[in-house]
Predicted model as a PDB file, atoms N, CA, C, CB and O in Angstrom, pLDDT in the B-factor column:
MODEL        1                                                                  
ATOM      1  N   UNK A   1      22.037  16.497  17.914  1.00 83.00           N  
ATOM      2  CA  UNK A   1      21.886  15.114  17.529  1.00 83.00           C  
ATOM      3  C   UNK A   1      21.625  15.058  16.027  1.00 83.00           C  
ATOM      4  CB  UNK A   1      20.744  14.433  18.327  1.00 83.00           C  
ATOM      5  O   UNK A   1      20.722  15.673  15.459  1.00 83.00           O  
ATOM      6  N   UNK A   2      22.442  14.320  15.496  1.00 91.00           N  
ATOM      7  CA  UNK A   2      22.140  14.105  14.235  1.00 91.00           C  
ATOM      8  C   UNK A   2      21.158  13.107  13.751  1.00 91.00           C  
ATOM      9  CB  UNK A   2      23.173  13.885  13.729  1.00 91.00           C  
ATOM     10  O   UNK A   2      20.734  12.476  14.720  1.00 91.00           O  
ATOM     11  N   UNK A   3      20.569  12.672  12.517  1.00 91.00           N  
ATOM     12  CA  UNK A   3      19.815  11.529  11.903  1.00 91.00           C  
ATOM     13  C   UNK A   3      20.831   9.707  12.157  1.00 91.00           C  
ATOM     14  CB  UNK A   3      19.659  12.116   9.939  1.00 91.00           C  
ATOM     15  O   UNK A   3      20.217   8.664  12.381  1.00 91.00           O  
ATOM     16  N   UNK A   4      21.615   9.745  12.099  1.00 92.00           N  
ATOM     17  CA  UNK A   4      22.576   8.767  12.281  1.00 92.00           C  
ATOM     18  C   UNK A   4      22.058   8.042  13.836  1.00 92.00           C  
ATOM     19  CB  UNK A   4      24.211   9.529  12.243  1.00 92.00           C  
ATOM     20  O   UNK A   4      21.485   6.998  14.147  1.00 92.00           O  
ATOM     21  N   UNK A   5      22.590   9.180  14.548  1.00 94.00           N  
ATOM     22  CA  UNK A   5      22.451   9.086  16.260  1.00 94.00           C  
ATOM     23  C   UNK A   5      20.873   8.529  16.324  1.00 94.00           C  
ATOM     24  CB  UNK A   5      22.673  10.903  17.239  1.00 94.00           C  
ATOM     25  O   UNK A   5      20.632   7.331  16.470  1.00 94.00           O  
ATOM     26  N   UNK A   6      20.023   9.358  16.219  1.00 93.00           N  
ATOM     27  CA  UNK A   6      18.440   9.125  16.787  1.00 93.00           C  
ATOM     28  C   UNK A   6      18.390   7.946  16.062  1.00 93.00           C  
ATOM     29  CB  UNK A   6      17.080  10.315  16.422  1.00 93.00           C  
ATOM     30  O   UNK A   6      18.053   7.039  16.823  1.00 93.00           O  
ATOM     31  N   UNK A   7      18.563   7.575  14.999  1.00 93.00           N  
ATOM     32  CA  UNK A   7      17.967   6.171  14.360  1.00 93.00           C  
ATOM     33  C   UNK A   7      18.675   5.417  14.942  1.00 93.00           C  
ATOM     34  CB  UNK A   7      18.003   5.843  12.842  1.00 93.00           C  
ATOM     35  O   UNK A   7      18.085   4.337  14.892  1.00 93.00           O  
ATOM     36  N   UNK A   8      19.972   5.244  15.699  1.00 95.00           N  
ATOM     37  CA  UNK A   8      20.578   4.133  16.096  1.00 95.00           C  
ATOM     38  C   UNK A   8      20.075   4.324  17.548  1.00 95.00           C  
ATOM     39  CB  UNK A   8      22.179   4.027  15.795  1.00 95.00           C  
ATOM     40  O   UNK A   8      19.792   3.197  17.954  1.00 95.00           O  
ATOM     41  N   UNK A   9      19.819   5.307  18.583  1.00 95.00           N  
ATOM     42  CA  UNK A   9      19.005   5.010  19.340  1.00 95.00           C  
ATOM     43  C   UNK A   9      17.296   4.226  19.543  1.00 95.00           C  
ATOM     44  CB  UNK A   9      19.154   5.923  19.583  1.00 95.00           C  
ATOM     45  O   UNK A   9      16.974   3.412  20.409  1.00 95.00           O  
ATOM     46  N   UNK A  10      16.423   4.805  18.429  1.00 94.00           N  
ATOM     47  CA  UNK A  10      15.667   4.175  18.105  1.00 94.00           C  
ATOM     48  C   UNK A  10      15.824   3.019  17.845  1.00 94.00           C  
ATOM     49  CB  UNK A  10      15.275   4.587  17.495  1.00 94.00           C  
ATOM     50  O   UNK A  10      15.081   2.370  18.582  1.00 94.00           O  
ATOM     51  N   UNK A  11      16.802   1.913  16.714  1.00 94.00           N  
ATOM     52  CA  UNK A  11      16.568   0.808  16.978  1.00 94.00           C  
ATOM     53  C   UNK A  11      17.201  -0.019  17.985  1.00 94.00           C  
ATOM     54  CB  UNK A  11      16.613   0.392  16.062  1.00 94.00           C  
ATOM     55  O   UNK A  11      17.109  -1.194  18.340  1.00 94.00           O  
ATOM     56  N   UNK A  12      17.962   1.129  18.365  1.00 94.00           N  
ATOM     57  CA  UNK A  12      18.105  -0.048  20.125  1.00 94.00           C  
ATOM     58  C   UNK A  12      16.935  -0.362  20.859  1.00 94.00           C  
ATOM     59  CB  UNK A  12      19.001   0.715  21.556  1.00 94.00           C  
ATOM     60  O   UNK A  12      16.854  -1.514  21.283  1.00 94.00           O  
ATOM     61  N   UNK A  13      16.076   0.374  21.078  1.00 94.00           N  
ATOM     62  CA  UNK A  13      14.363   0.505  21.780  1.00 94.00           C  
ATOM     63  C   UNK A  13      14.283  -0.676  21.332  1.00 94.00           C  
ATOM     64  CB  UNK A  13      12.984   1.697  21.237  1.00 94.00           C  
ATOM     65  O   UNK A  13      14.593  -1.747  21.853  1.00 94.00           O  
ATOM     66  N   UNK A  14      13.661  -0.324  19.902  1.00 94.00           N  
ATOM     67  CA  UNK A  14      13.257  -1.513  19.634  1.00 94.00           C  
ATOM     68  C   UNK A  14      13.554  -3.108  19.592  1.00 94.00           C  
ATOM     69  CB  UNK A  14      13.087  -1.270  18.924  1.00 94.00           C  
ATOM     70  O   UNK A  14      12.824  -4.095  19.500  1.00 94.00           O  
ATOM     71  N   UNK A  15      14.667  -2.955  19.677  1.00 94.00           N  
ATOM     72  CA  UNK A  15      15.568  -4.369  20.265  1.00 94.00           C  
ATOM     73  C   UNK A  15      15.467  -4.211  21.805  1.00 94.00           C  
ATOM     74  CB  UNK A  15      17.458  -4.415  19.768  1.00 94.00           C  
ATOM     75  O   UNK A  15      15.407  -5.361  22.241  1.00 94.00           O  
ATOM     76  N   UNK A  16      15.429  -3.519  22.614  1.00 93.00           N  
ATOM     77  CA  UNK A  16      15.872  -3.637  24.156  1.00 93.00           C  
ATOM     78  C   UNK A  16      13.928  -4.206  24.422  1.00 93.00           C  
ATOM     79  CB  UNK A  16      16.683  -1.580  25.168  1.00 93.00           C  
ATOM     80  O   UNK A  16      13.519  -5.054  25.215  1.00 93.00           O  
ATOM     81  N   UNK A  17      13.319  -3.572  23.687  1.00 88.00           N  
ATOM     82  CA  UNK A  17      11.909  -3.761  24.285  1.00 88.00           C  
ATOM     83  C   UNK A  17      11.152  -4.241  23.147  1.00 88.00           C  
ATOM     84  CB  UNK A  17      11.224  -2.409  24.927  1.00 88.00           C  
ATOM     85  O   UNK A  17      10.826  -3.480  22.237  1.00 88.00           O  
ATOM     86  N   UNK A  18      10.869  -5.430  23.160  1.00 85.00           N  
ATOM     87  CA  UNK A  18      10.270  -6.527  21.773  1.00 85.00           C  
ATOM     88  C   UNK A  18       8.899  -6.090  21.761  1.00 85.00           C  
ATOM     89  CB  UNK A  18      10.311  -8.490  22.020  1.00 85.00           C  
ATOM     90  O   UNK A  18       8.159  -6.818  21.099  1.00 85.00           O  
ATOM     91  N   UNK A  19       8.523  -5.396  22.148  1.00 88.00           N  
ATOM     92  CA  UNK A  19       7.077  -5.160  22.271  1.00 88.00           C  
ATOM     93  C   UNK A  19       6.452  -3.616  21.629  1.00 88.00           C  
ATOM     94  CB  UNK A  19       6.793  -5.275  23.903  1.00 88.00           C  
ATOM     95  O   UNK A  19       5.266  -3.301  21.531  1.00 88.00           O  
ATOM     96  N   UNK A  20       7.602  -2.842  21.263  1.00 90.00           N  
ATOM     97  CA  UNK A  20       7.804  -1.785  20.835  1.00 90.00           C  
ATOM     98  C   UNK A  20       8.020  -1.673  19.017  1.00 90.00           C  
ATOM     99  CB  UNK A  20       8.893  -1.405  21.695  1.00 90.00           C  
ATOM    100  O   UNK A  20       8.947  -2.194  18.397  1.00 90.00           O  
ATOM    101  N   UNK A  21       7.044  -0.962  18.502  1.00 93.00           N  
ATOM    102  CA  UNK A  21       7.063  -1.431  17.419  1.00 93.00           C  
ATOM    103  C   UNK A  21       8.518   0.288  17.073  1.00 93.00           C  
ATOM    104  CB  UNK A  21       5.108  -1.711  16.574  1.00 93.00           C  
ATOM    105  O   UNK A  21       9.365   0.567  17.922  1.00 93.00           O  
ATOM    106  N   UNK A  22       8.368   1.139  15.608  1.00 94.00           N  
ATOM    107  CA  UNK A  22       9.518   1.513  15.532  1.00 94.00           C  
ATOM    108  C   UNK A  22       8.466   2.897  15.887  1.00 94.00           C  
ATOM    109  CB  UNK A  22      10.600   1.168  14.140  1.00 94.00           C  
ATOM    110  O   UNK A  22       8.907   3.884  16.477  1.00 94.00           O  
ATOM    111  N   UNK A  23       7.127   2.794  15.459  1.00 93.00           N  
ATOM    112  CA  UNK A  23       6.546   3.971  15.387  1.00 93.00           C  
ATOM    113  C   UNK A  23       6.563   4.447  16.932  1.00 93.00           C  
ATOM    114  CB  UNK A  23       5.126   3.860  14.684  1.00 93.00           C  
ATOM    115  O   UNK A  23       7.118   5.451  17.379  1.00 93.00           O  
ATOM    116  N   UNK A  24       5.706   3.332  17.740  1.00 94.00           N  
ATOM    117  CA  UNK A  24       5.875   3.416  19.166  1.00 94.00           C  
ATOM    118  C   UNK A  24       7.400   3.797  20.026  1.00 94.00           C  
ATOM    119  CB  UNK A  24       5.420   2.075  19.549  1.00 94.00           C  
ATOM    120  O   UNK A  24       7.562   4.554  20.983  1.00 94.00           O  
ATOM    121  N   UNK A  25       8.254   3.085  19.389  1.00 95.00           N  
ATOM    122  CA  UNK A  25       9.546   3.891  19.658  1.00 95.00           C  
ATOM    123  C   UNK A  25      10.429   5.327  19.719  1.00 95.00           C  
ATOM    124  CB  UNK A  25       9.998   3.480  19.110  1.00 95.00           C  
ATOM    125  O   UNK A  25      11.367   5.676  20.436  1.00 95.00           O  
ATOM    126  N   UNK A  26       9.715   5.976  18.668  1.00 95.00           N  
ATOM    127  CA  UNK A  26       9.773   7.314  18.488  1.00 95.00           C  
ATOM    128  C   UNK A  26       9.140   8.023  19.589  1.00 95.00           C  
ATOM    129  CB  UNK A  26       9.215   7.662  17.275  1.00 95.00           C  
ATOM    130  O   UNK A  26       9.631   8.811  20.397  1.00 95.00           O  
ATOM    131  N   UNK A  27       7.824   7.537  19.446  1.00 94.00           N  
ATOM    132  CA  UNK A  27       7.051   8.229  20.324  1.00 94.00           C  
ATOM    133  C   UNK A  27       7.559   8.471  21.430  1.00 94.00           C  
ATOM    134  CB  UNK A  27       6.015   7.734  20.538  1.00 94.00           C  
ATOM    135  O   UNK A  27       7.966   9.560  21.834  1.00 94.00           O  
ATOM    136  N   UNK A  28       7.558   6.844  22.299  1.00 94.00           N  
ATOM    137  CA  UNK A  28       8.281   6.448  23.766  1.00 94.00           C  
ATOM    138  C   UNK A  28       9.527   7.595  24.280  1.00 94.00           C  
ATOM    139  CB  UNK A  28       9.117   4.754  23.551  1.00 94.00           C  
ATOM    140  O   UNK A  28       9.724   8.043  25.409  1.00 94.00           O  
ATOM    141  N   UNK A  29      10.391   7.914  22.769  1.00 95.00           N  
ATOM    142  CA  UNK A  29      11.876   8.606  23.049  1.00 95.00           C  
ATOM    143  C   UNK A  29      11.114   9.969  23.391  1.00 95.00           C  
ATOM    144  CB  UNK A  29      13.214   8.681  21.536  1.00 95.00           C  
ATOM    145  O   UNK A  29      11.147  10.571  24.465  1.00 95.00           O  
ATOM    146  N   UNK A  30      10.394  10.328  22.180  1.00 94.00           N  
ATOM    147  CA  UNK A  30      10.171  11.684  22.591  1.00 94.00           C  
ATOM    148  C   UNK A  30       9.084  12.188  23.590  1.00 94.00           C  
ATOM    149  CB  UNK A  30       9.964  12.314  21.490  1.00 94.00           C  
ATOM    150  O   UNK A  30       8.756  13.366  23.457  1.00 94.00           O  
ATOM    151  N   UNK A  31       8.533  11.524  24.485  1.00 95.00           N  
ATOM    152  CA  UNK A  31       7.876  11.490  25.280  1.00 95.00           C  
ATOM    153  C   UNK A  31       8.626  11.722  26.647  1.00 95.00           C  
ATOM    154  CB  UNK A  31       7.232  10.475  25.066  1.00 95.00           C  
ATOM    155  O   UNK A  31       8.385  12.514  27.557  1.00 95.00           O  
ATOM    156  N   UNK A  32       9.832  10.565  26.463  1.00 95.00           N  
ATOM    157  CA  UNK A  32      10.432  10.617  27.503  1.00 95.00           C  
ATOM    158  C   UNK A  32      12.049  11.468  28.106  1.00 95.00           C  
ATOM    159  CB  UNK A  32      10.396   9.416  27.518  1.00 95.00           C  
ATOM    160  O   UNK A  32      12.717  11.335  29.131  1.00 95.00           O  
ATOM    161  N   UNK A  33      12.172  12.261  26.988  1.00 94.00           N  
ATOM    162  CA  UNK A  33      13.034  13.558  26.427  1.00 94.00           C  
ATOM    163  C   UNK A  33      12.368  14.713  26.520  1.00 94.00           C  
ATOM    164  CB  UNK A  33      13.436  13.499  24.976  1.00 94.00           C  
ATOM    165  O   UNK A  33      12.980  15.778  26.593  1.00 94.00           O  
ATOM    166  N   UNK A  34      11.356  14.661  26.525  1.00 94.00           N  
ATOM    167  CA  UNK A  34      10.314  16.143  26.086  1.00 94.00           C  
ATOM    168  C   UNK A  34      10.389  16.772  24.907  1.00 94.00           C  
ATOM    169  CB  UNK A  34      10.537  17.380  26.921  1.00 94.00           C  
ATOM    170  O   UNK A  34      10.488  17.953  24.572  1.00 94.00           O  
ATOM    171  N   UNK A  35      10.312  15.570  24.245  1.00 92.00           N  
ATOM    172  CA  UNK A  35      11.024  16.794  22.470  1.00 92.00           C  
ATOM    173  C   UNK A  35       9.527  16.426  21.899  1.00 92.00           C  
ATOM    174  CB  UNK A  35      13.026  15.904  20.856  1.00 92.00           C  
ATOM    175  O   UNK A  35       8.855  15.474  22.295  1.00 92.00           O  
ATOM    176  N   UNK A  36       9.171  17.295  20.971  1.00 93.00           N  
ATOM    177  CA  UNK A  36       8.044  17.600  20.445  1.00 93.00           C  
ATOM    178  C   UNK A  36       8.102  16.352  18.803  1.00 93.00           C  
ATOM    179  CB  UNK A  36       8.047  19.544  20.224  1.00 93.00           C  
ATOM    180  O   UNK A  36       8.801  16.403  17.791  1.00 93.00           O  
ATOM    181  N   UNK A  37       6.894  15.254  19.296  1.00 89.00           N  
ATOM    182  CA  UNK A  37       7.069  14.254  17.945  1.00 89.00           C  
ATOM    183  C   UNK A  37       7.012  14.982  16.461  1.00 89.00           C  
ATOM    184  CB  UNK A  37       5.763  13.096  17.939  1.00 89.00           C  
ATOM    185  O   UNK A  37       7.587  14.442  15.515  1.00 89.00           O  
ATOM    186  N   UNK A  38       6.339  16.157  16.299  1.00 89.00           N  
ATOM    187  CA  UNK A  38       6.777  16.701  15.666  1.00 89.00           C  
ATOM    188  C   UNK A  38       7.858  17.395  14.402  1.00 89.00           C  
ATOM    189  CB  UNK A  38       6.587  16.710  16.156  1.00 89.00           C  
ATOM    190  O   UNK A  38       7.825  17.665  13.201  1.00 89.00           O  
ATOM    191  N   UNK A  39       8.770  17.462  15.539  1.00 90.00           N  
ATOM    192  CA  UNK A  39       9.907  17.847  15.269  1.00 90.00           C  
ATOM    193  C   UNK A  39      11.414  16.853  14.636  1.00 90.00           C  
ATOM    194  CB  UNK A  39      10.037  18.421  16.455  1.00 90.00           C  
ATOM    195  O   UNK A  39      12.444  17.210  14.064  1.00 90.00           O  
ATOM    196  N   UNK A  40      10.790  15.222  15.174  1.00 91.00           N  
ATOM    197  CA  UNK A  40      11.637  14.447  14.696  1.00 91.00           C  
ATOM    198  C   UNK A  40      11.608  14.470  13.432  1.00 91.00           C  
ATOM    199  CB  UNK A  40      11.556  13.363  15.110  1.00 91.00           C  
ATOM    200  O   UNK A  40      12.779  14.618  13.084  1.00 91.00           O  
ATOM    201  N   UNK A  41      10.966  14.412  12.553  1.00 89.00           N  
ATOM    202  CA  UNK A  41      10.773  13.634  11.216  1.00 89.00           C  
ATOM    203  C   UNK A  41      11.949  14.280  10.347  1.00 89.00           C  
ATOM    204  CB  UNK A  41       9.129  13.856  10.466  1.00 89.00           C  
ATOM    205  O   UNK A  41      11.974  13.932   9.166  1.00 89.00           O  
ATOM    206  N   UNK A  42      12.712  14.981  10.688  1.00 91.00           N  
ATOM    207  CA  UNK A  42      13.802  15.369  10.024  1.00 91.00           C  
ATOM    208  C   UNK A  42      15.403  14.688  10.640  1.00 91.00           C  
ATOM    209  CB  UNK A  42      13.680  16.970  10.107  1.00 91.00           C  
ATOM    210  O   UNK A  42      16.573  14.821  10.281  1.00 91.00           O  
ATOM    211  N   UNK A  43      14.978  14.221  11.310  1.00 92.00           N  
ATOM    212  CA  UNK A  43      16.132  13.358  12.116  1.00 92.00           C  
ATOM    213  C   UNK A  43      15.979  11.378  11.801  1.00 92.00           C  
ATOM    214  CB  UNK A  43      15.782  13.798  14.152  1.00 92.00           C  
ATOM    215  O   UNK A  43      16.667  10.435  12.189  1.00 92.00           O  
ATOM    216  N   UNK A  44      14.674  11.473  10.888  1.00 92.00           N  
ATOM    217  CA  UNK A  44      14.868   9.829  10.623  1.00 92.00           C  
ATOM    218  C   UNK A  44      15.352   9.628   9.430  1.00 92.00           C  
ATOM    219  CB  UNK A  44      13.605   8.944  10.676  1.00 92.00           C  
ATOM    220  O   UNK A  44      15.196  10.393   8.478  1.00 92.00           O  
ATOM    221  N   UNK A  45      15.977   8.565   9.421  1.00 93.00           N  
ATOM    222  CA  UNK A  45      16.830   7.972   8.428  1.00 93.00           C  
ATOM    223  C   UNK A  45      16.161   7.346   7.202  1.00 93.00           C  
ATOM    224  CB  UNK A  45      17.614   6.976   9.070  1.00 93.00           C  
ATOM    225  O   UNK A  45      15.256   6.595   7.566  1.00 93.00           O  
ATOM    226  N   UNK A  46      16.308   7.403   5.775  1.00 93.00           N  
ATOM    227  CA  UNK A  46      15.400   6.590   4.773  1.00 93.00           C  
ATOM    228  C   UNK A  46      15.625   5.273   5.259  1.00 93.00           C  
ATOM    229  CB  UNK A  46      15.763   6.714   3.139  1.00 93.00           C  
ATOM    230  O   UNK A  46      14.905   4.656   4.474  1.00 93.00           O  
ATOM    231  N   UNK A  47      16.171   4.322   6.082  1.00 94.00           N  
ATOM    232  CA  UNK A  47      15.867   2.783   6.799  1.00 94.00           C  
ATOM    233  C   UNK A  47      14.607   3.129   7.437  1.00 94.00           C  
ATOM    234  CB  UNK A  47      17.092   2.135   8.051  1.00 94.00           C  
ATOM    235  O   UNK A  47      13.491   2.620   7.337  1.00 94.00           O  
ATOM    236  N   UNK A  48      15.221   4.518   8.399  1.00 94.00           N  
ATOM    237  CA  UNK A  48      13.752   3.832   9.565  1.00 94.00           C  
ATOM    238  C   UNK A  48      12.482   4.404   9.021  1.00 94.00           C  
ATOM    239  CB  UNK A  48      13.776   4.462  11.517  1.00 94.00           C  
ATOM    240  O   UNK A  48      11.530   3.756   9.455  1.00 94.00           O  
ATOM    241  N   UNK A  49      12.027   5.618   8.037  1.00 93.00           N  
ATOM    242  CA  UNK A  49      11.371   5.780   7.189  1.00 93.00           C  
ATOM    243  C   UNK A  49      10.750   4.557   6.857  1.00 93.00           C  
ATOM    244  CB  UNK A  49      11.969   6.354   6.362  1.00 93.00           C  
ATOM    245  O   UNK A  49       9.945   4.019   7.617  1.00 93.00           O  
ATOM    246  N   UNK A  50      10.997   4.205   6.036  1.00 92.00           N  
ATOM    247  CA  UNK A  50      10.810   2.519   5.539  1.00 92.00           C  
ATOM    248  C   UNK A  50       9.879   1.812   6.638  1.00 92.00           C  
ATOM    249  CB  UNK A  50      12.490   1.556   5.500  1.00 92.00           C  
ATOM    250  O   UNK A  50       8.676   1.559   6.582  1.00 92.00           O  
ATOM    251  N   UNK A  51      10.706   1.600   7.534  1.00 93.00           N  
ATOM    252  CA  UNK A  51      10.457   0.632   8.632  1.00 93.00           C  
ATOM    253  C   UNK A  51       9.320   0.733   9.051  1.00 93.00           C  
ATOM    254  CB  UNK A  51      11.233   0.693   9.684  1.00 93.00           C  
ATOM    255  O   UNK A  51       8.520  -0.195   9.169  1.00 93.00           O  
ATOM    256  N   UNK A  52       9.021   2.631   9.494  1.00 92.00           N  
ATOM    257  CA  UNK A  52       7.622   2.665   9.717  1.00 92.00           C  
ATOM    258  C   UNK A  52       6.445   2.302   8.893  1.00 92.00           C  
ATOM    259  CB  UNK A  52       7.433   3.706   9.970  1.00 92.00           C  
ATOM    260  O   UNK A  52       5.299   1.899   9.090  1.00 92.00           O  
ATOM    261  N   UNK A  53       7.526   2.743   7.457  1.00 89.00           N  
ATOM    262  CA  UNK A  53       5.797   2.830   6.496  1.00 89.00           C  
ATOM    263  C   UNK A  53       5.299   1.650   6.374  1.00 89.00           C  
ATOM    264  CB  UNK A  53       5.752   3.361   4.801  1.00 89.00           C  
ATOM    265  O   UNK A  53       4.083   1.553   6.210  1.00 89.00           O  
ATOM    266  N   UNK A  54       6.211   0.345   6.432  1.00 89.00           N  
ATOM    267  CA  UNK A  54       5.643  -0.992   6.647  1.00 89.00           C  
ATOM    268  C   UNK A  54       4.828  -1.304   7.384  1.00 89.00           C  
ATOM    269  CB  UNK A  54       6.295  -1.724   6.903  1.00 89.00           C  
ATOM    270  O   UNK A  54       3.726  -1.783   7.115  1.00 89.00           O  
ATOM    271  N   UNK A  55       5.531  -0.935   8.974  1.00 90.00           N  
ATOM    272  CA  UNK A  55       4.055  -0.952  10.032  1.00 90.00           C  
ATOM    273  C   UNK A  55       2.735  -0.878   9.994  1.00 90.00           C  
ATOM    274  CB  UNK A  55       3.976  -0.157  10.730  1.00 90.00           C  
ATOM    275  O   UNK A  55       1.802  -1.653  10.201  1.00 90.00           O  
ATOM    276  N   UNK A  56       2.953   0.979   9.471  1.00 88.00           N  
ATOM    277  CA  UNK A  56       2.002   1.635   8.637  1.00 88.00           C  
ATOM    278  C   UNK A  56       0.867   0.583   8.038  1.00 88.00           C  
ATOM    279  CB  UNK A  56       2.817   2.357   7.471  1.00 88.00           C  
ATOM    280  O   UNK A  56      -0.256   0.268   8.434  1.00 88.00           O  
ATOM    281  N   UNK A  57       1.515   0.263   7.126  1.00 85.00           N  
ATOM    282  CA  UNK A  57       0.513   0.177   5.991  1.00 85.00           C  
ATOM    283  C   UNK A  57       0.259  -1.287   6.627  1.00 85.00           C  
ATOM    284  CB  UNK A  57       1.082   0.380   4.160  1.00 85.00           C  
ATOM    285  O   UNK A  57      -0.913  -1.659   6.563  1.00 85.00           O  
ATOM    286  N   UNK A  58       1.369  -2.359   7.358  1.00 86.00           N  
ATOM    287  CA  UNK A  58       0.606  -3.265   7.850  1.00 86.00           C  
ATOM    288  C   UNK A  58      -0.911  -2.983   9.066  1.00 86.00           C  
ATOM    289  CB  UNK A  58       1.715  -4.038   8.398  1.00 86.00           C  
ATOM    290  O   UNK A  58      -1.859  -3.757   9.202  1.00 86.00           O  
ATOM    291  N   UNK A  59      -0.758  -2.021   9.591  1.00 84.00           N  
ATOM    292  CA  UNK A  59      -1.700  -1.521  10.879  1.00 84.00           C  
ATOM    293  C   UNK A  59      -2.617  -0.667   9.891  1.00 84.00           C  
ATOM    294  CB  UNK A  59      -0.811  -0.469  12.346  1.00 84.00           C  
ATOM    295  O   UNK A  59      -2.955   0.459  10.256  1.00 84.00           O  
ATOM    296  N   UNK A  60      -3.090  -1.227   8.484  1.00 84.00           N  
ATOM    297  CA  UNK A  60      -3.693   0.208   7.698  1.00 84.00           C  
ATOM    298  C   UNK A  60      -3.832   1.441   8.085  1.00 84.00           C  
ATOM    299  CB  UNK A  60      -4.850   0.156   7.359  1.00 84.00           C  
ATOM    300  O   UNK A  60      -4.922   2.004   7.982  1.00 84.00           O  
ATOM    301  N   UNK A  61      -2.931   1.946   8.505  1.00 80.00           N  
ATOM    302  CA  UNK A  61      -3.131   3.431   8.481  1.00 80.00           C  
ATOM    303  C   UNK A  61      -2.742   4.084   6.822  1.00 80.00           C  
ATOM    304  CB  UNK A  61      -2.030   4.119   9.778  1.00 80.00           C  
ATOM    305  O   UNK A  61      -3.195   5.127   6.350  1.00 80.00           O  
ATOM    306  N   UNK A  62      -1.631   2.975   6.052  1.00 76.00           N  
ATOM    307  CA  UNK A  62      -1.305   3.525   4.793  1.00 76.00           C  
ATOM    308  C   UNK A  62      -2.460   2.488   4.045  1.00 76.00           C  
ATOM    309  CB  UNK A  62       0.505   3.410   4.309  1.00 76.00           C  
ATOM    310  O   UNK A  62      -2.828   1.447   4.590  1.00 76.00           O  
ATOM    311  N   UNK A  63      -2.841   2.833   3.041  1.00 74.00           N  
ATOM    312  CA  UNK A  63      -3.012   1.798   2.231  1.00 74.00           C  
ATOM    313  C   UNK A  63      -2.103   0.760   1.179  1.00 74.00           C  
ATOM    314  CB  UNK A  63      -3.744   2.306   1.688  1.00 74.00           C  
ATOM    315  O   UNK A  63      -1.366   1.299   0.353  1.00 74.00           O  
ATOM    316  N   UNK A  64      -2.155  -0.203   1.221  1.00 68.00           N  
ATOM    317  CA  UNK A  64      -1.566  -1.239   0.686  1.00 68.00           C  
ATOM    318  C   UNK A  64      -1.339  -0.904  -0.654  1.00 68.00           C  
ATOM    319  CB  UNK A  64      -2.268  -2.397   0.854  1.00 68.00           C  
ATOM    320  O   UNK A  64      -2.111  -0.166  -1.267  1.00 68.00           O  
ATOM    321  N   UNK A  65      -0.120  -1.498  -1.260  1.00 68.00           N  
ATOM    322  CA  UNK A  65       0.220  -1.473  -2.732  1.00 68.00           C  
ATOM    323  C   UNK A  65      -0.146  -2.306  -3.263  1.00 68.00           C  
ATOM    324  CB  UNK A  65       1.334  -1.428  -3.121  1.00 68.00           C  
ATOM    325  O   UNK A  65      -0.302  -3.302  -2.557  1.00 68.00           O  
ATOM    326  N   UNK A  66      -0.460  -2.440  -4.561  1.00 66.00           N  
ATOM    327  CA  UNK A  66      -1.044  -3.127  -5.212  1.00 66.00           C  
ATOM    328  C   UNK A  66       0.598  -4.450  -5.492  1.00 66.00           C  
ATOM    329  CB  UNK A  66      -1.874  -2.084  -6.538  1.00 66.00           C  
ATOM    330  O   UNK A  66       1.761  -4.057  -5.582  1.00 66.00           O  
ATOM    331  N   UNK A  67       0.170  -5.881  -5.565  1.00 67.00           N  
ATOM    332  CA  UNK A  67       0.915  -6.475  -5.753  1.00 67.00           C  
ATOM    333  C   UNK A  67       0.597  -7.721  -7.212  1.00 67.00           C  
ATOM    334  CB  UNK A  67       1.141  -6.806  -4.421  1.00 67.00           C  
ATOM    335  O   UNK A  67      -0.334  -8.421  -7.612  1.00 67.00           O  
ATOM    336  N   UNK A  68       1.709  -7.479  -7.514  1.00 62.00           N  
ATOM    337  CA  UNK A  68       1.700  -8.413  -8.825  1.00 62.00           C  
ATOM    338  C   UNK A  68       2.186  -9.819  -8.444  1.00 62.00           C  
ATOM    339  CB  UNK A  68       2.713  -7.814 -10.048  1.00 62.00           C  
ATOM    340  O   UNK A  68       3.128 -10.195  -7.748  1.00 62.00           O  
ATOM    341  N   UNK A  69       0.963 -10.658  -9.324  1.00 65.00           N  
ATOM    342  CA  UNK A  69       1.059 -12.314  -8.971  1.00 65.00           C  
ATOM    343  C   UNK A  69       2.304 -12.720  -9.488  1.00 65.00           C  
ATOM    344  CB  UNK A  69      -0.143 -13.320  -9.670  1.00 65.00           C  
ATOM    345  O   UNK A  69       2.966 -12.141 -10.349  1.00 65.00           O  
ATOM    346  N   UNK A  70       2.532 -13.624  -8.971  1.00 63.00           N  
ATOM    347  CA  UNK A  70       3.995 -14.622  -9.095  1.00 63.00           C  
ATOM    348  C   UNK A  70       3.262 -15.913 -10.102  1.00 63.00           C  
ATOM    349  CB  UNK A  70       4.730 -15.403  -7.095  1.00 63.00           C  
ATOM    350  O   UNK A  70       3.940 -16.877 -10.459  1.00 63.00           O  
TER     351      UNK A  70                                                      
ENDMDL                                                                          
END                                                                             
């Protein structure tokens, strides 16, 4: 499986199941595959990269960037 493949499976999840965020999606796949979460992070795409770190940092696990006023 390439990076292409798993990220377009992943955001099907997340479209098939609205309740599934992208991080939880990963998980869900590799949980339910038996593949070690681990081992994905070389199979995600700089989109879904992204996608998570938003989550991320919305669910503070990242910390927030500093933002400049408008």
């Amino acid at each position: 499986m390439n990076s292409a493949e798993f990220s377009k499976i992943i955001e099907d999840l997340v479209e098939e199941k609205n309740d599934l965020t992208y991080m939880d999606a990963v998980v869900y796949y590799c949980e339910k595959n038996d593949i070690d979460t681990g081992t994905v992070s070389k199979l995600l795409t700089k989109n879904l990269k992204a996608k998570i770190e938003v989550e991320a940092r919305e669910l503070n696990y990242l910390p927030r960037r500093g933002k400049l006023p408008i």
